[in-house]
C-alpha positions as CSV (number, residue, x, y, z in Angstrom):
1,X,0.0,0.0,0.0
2,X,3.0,2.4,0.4
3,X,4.5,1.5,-2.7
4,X,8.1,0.6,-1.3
5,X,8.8,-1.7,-4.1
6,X,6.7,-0.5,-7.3
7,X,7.4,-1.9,-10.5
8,X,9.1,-0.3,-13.3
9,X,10.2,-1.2,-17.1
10,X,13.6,-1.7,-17.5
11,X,15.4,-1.4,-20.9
12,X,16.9,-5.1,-21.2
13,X,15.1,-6.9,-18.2
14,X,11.4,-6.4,-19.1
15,X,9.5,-5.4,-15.9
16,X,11.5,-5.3,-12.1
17,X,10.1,-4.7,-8.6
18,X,12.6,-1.6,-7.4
19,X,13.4,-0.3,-3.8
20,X,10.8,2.7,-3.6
21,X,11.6,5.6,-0.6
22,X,9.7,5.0,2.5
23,X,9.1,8.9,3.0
24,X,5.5,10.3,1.2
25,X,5.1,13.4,1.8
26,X,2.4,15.3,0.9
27,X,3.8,18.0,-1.5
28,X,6.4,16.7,-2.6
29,X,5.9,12.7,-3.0
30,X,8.0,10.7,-5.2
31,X,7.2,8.4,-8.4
32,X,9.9,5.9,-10.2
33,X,8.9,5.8,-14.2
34,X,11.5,3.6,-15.9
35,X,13.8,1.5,-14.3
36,X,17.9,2.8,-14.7
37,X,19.9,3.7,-17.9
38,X,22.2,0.5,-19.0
39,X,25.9,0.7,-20.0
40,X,26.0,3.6,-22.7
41,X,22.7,4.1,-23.5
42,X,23.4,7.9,-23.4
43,X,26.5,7.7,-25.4
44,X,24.9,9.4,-28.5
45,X,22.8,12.1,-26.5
46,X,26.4,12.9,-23.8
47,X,29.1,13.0,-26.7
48,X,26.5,14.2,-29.9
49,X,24.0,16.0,-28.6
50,X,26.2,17.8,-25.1
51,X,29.8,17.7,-26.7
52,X,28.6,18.0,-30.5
53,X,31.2,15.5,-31.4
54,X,30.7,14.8,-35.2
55,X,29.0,11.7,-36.9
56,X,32.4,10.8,-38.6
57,X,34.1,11.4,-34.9
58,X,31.5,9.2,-33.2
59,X,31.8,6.6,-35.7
60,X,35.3,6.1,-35.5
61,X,35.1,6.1,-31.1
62,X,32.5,3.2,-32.2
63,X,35.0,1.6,-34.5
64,X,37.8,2.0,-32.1
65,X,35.7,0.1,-29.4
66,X,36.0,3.4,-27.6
67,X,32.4,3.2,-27.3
């Protein structure tokens, strides 16, 4: 009824039952919506999209096994 484990979708295991926060409070309560990022799943948005490293640059960091 507190919702201390909810259940969340998680990119490569489907759904999981996750440690919620035992606190509610009533103005400021907490929600989970996905479960956490997995091993570079942000590479693209961090080096691209923050860092505007080029197509041809990001390529090559793939190729290299950088990335």
């Amino acid at each position: 009824a507190w919702g201390l484990w909810p259940t969340v979708r998680h990119q490569d295991m489907g759904l999981v039952r996750v440690d919620g926060i035992g606190a509610h409070m009533s103005q400021t309560d907490w929600s989970l919506a996905r479960g956490g990022p997995v091993l570079g799943e942000h590479n693209r948005y961090v080096l691209q999209g923050l860092l505007h490293v080029s197509d041809d640059e990001y390529a090559e960091l793939e190729t290299e096994g950088v990335i």
